[in-house]
PDB file of N, CA, C and O in Angstrom:
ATOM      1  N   UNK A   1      23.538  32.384  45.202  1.00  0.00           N
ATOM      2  CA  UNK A   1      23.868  30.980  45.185  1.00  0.00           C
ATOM      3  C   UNK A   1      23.442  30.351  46.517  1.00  0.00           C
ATOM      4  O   UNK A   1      23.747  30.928  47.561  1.00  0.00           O
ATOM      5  N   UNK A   2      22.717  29.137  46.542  1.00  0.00           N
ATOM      6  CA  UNK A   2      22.382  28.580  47.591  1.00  0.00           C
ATOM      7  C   UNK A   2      23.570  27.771  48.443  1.00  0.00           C
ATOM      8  O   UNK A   2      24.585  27.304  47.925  1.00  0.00           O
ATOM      9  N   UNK A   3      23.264  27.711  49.705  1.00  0.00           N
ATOM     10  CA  UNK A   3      24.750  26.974  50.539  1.00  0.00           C
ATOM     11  C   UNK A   3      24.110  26.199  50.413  1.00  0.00           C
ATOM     12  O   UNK A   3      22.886  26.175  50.281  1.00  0.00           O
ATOM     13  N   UNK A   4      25.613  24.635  50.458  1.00  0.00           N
ATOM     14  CA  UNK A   4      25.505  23.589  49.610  1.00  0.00           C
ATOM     15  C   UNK A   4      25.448  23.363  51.915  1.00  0.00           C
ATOM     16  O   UNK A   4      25.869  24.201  52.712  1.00  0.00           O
ATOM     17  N   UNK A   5      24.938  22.289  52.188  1.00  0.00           N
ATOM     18  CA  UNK A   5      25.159  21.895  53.601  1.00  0.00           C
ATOM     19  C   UNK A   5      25.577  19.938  53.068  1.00  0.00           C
ATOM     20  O   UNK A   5      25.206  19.207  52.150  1.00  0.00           O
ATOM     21  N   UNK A   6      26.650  19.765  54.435  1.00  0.00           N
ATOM     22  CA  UNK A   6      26.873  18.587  54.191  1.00  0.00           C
ATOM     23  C   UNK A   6      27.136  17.864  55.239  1.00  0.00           C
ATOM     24  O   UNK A   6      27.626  18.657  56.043  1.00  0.00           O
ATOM     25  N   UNK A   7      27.093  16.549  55.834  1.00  0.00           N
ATOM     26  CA  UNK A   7      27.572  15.900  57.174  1.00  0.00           C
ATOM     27  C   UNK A   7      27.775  14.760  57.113  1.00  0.00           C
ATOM     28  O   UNK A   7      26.819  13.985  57.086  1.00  0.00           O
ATOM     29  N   UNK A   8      29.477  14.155  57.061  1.00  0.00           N
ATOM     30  CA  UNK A   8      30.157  13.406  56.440  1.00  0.00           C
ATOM     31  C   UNK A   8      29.693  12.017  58.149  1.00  0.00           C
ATOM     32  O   UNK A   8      30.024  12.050  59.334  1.00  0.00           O
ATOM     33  N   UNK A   9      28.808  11.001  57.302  1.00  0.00           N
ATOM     34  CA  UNK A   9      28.027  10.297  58.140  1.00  0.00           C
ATOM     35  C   UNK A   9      29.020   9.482  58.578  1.00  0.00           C
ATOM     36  O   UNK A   9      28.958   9.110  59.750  1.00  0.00           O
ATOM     37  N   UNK A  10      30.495   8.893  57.462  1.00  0.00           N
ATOM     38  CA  UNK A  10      31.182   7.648  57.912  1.00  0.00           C
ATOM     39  C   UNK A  10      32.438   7.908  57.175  1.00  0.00           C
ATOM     40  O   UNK A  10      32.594   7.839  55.956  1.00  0.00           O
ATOM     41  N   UNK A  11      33.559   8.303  58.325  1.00  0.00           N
ATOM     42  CA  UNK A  11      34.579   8.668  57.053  1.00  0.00           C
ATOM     43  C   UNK A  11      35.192   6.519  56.967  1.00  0.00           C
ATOM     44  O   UNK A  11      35.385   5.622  57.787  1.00  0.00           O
ATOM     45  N   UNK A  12      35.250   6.673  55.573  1.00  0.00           N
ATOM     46  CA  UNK A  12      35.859   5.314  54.939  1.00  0.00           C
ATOM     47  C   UNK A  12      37.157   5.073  54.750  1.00  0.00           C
ATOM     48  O   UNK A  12      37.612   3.931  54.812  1.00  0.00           O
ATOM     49  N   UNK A  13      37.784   5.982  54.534  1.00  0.00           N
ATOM     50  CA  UNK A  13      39.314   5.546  54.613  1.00  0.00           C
ATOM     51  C   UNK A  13      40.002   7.430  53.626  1.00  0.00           C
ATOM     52  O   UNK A  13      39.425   8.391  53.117  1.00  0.00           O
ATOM     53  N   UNK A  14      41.512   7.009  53.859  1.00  0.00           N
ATOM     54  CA  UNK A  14      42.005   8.380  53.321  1.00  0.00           C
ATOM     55  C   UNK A  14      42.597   7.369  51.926  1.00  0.00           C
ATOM     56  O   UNK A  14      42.937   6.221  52.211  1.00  0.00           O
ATOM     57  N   UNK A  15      42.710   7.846  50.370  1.00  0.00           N
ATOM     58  CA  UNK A  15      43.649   6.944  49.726  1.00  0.00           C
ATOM     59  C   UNK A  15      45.162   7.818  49.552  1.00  0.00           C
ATOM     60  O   UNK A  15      46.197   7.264  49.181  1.00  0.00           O
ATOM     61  N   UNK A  16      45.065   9.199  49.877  1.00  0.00           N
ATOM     62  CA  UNK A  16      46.349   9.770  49.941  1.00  0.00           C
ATOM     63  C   UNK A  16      46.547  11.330  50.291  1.00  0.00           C
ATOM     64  O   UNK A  16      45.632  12.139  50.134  1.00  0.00           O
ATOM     65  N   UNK A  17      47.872  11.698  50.797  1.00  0.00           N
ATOM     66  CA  UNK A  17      47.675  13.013  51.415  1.00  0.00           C
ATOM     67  C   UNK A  17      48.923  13.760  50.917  1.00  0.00           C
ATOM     68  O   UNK A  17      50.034  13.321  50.618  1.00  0.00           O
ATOM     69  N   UNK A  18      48.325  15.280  50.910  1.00  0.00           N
ATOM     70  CA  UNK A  18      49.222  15.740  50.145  1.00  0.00           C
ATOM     71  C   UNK A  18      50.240  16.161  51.754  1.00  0.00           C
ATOM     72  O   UNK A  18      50.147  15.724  52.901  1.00  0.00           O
ATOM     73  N   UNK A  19      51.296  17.336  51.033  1.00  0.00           N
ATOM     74  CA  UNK A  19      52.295  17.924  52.269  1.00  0.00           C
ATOM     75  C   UNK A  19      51.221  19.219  53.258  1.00  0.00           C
ATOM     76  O   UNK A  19      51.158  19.485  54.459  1.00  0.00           O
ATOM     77  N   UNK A  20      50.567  19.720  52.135  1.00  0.00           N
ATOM     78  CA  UNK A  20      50.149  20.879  52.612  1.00  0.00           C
ATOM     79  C   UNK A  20      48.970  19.948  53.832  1.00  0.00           C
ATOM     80  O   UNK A  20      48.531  20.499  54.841  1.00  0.00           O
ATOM     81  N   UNK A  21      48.796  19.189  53.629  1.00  0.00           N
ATOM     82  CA  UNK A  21      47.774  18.979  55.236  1.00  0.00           C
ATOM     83  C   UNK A  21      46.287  18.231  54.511  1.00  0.00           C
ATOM     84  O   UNK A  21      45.428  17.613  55.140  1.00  0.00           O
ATOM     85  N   UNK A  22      46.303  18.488  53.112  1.00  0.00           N
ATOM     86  CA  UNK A  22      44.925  17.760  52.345  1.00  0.00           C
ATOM     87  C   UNK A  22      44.577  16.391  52.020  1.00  0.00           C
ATOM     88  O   UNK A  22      45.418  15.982  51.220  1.00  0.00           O
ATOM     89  N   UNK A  23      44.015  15.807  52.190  1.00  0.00           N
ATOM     90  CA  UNK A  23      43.691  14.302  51.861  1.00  0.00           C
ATOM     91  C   UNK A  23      42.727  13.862  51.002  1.00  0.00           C
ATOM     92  O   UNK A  23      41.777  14.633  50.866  1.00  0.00           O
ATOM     93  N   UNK A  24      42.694  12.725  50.312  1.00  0.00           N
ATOM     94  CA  UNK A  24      41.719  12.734  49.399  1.00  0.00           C
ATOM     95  C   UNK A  24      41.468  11.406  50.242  1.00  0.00           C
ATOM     96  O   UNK A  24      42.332  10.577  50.526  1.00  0.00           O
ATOM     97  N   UNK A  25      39.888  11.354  50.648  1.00  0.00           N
ATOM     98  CA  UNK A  25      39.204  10.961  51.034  1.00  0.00           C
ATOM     99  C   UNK A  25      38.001  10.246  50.573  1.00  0.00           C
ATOM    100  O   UNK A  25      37.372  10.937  49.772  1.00  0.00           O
ATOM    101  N   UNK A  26      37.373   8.898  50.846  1.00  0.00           N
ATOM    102  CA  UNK A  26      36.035   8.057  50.410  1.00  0.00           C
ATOM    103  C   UNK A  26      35.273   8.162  52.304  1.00  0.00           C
ATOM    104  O   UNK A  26      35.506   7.780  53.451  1.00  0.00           O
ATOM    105  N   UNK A  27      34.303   8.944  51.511  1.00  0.00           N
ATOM    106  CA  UNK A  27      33.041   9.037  53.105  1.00  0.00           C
ATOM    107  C   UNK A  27      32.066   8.988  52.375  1.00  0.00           C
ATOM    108  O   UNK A  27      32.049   9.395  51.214  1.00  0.00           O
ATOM    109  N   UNK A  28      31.120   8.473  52.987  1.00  0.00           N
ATOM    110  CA  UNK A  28      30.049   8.633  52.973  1.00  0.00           C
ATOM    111  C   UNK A  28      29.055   9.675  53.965  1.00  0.00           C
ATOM    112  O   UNK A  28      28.952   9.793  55.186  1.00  0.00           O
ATOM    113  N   UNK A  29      28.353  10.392  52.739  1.00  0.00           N
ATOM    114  CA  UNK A  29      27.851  11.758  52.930  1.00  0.00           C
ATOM    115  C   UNK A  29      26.874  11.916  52.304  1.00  0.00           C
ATOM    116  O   UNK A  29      26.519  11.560  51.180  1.00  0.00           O
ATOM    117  N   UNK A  30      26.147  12.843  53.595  1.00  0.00           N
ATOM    118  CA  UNK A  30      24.517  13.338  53.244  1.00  0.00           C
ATOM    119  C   UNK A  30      24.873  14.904  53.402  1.00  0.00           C
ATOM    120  O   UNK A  30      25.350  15.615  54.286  1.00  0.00           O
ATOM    121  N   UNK A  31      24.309  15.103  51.850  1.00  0.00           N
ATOM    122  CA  UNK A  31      24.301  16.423  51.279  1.00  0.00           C
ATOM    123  C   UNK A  31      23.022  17.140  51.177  1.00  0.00           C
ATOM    124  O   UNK A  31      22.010  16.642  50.686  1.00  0.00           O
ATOM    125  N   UNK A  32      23.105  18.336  51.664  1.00  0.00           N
ATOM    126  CA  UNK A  32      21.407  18.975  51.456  1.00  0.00           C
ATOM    127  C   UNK A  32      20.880  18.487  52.340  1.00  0.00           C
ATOM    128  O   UNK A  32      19.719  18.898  52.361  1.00  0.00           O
ATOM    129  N   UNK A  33      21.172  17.456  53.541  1.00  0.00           N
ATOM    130  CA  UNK A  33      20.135  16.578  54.175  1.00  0.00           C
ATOM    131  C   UNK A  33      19.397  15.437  53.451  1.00  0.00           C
ATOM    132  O   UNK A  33      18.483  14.752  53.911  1.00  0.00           O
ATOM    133  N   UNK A  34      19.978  15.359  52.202  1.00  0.00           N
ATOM    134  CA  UNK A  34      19.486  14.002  51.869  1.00  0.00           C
ATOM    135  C   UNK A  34      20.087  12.450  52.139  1.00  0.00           C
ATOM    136  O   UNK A  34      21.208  12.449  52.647  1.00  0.00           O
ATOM    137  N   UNK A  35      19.756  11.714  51.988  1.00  0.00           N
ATOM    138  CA  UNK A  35      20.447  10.137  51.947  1.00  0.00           C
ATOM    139  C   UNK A  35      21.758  10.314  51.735  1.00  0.00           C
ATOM    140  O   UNK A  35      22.166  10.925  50.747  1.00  0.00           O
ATOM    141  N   UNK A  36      22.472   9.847  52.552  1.00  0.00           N
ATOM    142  CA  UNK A  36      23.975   9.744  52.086  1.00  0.00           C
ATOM    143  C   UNK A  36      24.311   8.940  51.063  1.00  0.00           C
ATOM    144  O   UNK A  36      23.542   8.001  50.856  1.00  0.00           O
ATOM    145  N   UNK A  37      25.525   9.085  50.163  1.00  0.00           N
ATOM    146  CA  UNK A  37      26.438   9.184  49.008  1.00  0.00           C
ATOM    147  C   UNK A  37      27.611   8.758  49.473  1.00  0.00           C
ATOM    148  O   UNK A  37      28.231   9.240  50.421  1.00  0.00           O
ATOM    149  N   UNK A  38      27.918   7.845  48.800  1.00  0.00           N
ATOM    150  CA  UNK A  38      29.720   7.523  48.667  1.00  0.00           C
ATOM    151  C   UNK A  38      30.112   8.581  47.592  1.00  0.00           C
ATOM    152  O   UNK A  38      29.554   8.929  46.551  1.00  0.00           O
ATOM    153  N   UNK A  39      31.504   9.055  48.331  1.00  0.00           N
ATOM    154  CA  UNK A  39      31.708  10.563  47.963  1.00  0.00           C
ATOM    155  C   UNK A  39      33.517  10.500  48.223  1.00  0.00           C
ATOM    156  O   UNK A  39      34.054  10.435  49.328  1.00  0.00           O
ATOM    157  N   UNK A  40      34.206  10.539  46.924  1.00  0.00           N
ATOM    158  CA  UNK A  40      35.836  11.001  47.313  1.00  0.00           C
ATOM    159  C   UNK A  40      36.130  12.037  46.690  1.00  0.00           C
ATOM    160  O   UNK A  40      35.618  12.311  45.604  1.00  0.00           O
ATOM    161  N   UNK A  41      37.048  12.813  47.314  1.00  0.00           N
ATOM    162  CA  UNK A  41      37.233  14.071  47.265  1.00  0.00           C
ATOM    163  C   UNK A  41      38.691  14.938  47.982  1.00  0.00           C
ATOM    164  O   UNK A  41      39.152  14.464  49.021  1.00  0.00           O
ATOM    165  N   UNK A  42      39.109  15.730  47.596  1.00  0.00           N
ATOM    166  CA  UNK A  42      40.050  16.254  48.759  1.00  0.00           C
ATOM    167  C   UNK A  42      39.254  17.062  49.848  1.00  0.00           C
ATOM    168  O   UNK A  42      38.189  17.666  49.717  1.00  0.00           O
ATOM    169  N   UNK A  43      39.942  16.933  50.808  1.00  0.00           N
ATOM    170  CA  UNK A  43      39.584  18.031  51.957  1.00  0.00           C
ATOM    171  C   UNK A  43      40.706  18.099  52.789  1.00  0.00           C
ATOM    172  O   UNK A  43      41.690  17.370  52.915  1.00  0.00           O
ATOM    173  N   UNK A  44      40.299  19.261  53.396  1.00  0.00           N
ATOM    174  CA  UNK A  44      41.621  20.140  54.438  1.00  0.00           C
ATOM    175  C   UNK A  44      41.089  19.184  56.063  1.00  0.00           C
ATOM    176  O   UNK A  44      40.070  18.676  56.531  1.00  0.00           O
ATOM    177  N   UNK A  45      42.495  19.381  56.424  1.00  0.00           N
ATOM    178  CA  UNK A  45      42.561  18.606  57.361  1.00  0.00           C
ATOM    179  C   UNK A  45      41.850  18.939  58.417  1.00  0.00           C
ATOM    180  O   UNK A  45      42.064  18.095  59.288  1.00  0.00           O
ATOM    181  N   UNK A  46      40.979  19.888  58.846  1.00  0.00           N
ATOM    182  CA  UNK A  46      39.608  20.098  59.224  1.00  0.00           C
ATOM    183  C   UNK A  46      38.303  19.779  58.936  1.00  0.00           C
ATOM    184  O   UNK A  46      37.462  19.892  59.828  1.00  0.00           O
ATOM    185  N   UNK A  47      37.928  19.318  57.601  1.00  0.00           N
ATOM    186  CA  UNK A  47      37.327  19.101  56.843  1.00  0.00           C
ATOM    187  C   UNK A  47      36.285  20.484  56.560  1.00  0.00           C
ATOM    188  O   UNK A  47      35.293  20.231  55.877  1.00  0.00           O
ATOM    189  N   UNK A  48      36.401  21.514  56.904  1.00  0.00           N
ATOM    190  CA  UNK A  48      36.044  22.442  56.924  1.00  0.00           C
ATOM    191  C   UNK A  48      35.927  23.071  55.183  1.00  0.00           C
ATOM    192  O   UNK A  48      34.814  23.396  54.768  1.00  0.00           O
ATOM    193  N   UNK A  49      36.726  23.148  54.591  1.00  0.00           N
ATOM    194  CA  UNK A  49      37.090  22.808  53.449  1.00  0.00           C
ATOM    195  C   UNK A  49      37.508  22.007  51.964  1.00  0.00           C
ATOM    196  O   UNK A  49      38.638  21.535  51.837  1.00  0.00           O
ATOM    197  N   UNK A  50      36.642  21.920  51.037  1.00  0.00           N
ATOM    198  CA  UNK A  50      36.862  20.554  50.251  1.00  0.00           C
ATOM    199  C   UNK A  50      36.903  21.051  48.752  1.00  0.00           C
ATOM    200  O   UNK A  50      36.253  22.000  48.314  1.00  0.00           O
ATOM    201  N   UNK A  51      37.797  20.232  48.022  1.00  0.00           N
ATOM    202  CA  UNK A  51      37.899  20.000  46.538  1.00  0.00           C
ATOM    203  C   UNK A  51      36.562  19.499  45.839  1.00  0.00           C
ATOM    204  O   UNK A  51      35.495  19.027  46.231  1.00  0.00           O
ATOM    205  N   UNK A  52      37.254  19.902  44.350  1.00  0.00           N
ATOM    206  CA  UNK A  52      35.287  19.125  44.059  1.00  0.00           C
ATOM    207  C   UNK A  52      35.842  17.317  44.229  1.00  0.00           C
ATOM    208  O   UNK A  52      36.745  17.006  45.007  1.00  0.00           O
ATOM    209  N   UNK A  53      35.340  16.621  43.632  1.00  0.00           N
ATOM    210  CA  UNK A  53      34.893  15.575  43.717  1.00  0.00           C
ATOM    211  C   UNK A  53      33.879  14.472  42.940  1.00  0.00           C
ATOM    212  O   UNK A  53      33.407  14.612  41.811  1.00  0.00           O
ATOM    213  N   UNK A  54      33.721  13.592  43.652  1.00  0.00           N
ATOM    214  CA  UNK A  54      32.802  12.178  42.414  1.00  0.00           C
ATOM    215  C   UNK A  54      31.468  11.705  43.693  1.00  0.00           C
ATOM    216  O   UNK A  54      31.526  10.948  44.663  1.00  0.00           O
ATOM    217  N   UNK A  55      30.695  12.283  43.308  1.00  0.00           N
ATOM    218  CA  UNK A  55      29.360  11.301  44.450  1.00  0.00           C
ATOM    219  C   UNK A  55      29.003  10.370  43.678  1.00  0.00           C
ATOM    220  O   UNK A  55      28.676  10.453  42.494  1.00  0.00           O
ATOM    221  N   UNK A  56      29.094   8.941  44.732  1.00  0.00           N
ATOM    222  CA  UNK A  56      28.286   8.421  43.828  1.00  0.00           C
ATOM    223  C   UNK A  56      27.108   7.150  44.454  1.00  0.00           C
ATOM    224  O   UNK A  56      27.473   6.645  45.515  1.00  0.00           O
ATOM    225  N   UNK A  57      26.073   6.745  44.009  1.00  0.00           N
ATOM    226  CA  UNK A  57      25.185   5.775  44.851  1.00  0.00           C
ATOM    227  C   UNK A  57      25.971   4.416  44.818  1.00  0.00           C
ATOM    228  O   UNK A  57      26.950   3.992  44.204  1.00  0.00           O
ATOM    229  N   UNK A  58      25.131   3.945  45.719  1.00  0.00           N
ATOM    230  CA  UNK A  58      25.998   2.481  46.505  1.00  0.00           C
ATOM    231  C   UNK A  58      25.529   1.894  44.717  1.00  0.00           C
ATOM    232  O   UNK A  58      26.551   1.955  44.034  1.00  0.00           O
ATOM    233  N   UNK A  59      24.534   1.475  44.030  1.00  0.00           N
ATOM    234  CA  UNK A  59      24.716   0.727  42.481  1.00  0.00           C
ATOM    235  C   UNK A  59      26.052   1.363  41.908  1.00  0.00           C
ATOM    236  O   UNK A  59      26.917   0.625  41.437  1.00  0.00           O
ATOM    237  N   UNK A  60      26.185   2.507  41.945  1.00  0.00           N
ATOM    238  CA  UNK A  60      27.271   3.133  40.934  1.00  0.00           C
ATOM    239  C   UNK A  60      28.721   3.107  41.281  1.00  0.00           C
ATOM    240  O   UNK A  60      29.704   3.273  40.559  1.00  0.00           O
ATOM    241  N   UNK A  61      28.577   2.741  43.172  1.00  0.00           N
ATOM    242  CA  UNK A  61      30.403   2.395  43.715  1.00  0.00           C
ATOM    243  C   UNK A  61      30.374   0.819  43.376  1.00  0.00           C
ATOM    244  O   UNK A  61      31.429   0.268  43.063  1.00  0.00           O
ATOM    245  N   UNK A  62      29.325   0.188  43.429  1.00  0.00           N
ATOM    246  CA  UNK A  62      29.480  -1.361  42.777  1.00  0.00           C
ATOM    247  C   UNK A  62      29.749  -1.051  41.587  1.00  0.00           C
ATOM    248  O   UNK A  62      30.531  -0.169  41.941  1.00  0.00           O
ATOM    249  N   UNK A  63      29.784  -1.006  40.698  1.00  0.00           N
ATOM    250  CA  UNK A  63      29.479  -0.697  39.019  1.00  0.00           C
ATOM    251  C   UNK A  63      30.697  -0.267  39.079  1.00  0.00           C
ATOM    252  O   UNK A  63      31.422  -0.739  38.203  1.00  0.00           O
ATOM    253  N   UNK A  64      31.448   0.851  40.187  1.00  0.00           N
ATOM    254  CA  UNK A  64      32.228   1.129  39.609  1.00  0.00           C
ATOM    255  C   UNK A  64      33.709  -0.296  39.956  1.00  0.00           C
ATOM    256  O   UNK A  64      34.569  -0.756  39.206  1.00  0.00           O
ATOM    257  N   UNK A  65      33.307  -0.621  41.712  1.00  0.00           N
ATOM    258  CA  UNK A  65      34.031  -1.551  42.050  1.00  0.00           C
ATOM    259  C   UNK A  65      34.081  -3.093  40.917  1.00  0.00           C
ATOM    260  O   UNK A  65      34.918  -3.991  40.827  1.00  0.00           O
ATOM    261  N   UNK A  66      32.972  -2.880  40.295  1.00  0.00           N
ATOM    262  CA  UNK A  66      33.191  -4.396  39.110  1.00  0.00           C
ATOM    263  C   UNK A  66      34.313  -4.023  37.704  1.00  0.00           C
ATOM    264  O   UNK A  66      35.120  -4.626  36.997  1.00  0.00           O
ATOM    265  N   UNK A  67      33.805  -2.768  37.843  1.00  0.00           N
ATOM    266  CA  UNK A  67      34.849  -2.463  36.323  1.00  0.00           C
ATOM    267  C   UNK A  67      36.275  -2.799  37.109  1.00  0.00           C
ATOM    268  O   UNK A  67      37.027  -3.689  36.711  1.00  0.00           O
ATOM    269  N   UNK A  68      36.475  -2.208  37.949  1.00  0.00           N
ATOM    270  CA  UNK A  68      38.456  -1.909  38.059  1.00  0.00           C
ATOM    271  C   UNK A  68      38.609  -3.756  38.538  1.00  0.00           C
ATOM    272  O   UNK A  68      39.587  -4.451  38.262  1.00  0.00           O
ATOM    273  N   UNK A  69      37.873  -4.035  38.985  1.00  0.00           N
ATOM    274  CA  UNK A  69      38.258  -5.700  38.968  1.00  0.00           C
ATOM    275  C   UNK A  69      38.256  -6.517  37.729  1.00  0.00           C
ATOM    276  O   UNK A  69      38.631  -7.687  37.646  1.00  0.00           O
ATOM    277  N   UNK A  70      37.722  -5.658  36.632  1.00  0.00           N
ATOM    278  CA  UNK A  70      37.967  -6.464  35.536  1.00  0.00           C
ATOM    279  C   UNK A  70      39.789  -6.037  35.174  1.00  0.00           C
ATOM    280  O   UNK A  70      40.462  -6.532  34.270  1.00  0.00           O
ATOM    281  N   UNK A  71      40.069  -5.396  35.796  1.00  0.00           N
ATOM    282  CA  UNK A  71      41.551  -4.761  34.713  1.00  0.00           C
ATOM    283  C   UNK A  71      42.513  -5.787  35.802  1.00  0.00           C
ATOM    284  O   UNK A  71      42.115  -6.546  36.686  1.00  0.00           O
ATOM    285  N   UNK A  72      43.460  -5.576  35.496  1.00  0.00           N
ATOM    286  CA  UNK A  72      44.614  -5.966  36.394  1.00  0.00           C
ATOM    287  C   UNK A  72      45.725  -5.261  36.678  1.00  0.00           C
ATOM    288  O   UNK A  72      46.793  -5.607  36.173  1.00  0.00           O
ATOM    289  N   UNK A  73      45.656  -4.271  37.448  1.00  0.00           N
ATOM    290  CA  UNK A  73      45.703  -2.614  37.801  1.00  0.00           C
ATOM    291  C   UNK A  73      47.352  -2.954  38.810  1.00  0.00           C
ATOM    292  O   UNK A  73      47.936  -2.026  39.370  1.00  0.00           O
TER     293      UNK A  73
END
């Protein structure tokens, strides 16, 4: 299996944390060395360690930011 490499370019905010020390997190991240990704996910409070997660391109965090503004959440 190939190592996945990653380097979290801009952390964006935490939306919540558990007791054990984990946070689920929106950063933006370049994976493989490619173009960075808006990316939330859990990770350990090192970031050394991470849950899977949702990448997604700046069209697809708009796309996604237009849908939840249609609801009234």
């Amino acid at each position: 299996m190939t190592d996945i490499t990653y380097e979290i370019v801009m952390q964006l905010g935490v939306l919540s944390q558990s007791r054990s020390g984990w946070s689920k997190e929106v950063n933006l991240i370049s994976w493989n060395n490619n173009p960075p990704k808006y990316d939330i996910r859990d990770w350990s409070a090192d970031h050394t360690q991470m849950g899977k997660g949702v990448t997604l391109s700046r069209e697809e965090l708009l796309a996604l930011r237009d849908l939840l503004n249609q609801w009234e959440l």
